[in-house]
N, C-alpha and C positions, 0 to 999 in steps of 0.2 A: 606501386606502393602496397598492392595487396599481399607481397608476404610481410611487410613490415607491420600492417594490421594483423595477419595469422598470428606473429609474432605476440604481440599487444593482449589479442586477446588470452593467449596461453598465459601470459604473464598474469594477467585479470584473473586468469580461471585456478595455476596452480598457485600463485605466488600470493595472490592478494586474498586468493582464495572468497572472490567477488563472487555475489548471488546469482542466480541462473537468468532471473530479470534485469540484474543489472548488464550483466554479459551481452545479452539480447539487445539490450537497449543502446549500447555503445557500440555494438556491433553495428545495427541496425544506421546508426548517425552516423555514425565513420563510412560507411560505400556510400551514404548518401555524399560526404564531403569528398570520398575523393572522384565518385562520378561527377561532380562540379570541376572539380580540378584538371580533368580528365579533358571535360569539355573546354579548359582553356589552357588545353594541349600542355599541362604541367604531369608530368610523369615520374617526377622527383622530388621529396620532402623540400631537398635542397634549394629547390628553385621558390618555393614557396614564400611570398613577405607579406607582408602586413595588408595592404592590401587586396588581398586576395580574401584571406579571414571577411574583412571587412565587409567585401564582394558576397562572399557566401552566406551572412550573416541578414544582411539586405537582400539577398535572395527569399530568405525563409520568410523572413516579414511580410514580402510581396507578393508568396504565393500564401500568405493568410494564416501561420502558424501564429500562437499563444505567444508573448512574452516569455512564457511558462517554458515553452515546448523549445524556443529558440536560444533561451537559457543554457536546457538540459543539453542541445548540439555543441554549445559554445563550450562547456565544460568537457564532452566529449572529446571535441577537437583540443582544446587545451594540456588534458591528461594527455591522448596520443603523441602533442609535439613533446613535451617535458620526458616521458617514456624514450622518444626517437634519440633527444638530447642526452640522457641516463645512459642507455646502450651505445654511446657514441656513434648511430648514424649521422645526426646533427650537431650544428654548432651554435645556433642561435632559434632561439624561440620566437617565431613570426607572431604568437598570440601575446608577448610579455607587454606593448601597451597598445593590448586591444582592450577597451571597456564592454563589458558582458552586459544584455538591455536590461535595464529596470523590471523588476517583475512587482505587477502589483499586488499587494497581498487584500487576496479577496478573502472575507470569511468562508469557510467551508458552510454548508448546507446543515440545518442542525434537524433532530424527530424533537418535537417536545414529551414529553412523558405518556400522557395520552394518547398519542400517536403510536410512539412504540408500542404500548398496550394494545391498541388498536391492529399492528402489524402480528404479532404475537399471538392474536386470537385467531388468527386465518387457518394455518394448517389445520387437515381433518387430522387427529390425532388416532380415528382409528383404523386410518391405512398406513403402511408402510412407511411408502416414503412419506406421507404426512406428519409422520413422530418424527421420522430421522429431519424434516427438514424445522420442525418445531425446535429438537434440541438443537440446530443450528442458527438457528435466527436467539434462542435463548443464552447460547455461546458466546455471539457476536456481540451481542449486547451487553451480557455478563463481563466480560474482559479486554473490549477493543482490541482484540487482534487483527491483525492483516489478514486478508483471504489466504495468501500463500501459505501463511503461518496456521490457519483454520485448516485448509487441505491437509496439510502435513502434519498430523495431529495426530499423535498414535493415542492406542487404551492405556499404554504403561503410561504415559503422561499426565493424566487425569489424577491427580491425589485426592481421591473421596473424604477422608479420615479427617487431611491435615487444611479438603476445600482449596488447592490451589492445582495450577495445569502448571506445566513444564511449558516453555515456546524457545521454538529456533526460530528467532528472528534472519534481518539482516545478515547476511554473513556467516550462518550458521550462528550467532551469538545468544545464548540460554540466558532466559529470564523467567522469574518465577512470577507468577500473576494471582491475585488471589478470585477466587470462583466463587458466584453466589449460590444460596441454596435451590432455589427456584430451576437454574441451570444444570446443575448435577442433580434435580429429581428429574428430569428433562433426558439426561442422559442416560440414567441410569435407565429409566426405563425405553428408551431408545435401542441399549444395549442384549434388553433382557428379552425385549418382544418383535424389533424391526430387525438387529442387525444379523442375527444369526442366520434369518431365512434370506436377508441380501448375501451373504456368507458364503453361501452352497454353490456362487454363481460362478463365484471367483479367487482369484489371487490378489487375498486381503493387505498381506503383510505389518497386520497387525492396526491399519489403518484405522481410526476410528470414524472416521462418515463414510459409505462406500454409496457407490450409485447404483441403480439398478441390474446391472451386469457384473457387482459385486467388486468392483476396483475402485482407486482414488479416484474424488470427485475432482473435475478443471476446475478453473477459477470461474470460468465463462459459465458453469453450471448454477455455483454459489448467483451471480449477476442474476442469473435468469430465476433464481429460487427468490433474493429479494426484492426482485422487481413483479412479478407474479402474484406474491402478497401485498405489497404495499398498494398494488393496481386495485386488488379486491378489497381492501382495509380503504379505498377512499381517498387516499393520499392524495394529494395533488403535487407534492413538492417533486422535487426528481431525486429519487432516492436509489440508493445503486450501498454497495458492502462498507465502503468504507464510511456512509454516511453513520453508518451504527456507530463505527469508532469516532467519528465528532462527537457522537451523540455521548457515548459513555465518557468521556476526557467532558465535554460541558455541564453534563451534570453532576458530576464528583465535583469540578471546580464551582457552581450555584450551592453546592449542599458544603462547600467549606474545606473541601480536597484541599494539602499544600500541595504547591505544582509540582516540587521536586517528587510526591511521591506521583503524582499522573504522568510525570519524565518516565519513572523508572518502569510505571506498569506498562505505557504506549513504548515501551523501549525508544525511544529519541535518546541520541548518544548529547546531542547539543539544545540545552534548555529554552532556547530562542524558538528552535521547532516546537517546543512546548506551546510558548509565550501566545501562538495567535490564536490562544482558546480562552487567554485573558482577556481579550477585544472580547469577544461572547461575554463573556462574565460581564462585562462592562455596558454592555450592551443593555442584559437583562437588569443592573441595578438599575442603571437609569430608568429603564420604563415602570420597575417597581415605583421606584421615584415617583413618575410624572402621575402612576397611576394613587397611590396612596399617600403623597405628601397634599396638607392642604394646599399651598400656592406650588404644587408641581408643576 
């Protein structure tokens, strides 16, 4: 079945024109399913039913994967049969009444205001990377974008004048986000004083945070920049990039954000992925509540 996955993934890559995480990721589940399958000497989509899925799905539970994580397999596995079905290798879909496990929806991790301030003060602003990683942690929090979407971040994207960034989401999919001031003084002078002399090192490509060797920063860089801070700011919670984006989508929604416009800026295509920052909001009223009503 591995060229029927080569297959798959090309189709993901040119056709769906699927993100480079996502690719990895379905990649990565699919030789996991069919080295299971492997193991019970099925060597053919065709021979494949219902349960087998079943088998594999109860496997991942049992060696201790997430709801979360056994989900994202089962949907993996899902797409590649309906794809096999498409290209007529197949005739029937062994996943069609498999049920995908319950995933519970945990709140994500929220900073409260204070916190981020508190995280925001850490870099030395008068070393290098100190500014460059000040304007990053003032980005992240300025716009909720994804790390991917922060790496990939060119200068021409930045609109000074009009305060908003350009982002290639998902999919390569452009959304316009708007930028506070606090962040674009951040940047600017990031640009004016840090990045020219990160500049000399390397081949920039126009990229707007470069690392010390002058190239684009990984994702696992950004990880280790807000973990580093938040470790000497005090924190206790477990804070890692994306916690910035709960953080900016919670507090737009407390100060009275409509969701439809926190959809549009978090780029979420489906408002439901929105919705679980209403639970937050909810959250917060109530303790307001308990905390300021007389019989709270």
């Amino acid at each position: 079945m591995e060229r029927e996955l080569e297959e798959f993934i090309r189709y993901l890559r040119v056709e769906r024109n699927a993100a480079a995480n996502t690719i990895d990721s379905y990649s990565l589940d699919l030789k996991r399913y069919i080295q299971f399958l492997q193991q019970q000497e099925i060597r053919s989509a065709e021979k494949v039913e219902r349960t087998h899925i079943i088998s594999f799905l109860t496997l991942l539970r049992d060696l201790g994967l997430t709801a979360r994580s056994i989900s994202r397999n089962f949907s993996a596995v899902k797409a590649f049969h309906r794809f096999l079905i498409s290209e007529e290798f197949l005739r029937m879909d062994p996943t069609e009444n498999v049920e995908a496990p319950k995933r519970s929806k945990k709140l994500p991790d929220v900073l409260n205001p204070n916190e981020i301030e508190l995280i925001l003060e850490q870099p030395n602003v008068h070393h290098v990377l100190g500014l460059r990683d000040k304007a990053i942690l003032e980005t992240l929090y300025a716009t909720g974008i994804r790390v991917s979407e922060l790496i990939g971040l060119k200068q021409t994207n930045i609109l000074f004048d009009q305060r908003i960034t350009r982002v290639f989401g998902k999919g390569s999919k452009e959304r316009v986000v708007p930028i506070g001031r606090s962040a674009l003084l951040w940047i600017r002078k990031y640009q004016e004083e840090s990045r020219p002399r990160l500049a000399k090192r390397g081949e920039t490509n126009d990229v707007l945070f470069l690392n010390a060797r002058g190239r684009k920063l990984s994702r696992m860089s950004i990880w280790k920049i807000v973990h580093q801070f938040s470790v000497s700011a005090g924190i206790k919670k477990e804070v890692h990039p994306h916690t910035f984006r709960h953080s900016f989508a919670t507090h737009l929604l407390e100060g009275g954000a409509d969701l439809r416009a926190v959809q549009e800026m978090l780029g979420h295509e489906d408002i439901s992925t929105t919705q679980v920052y209403t639970h937050i909001d909810r959250e917060y009223l109530k303790e307001v509540h308990r905390t300021f009503h007389p019989r709270g």
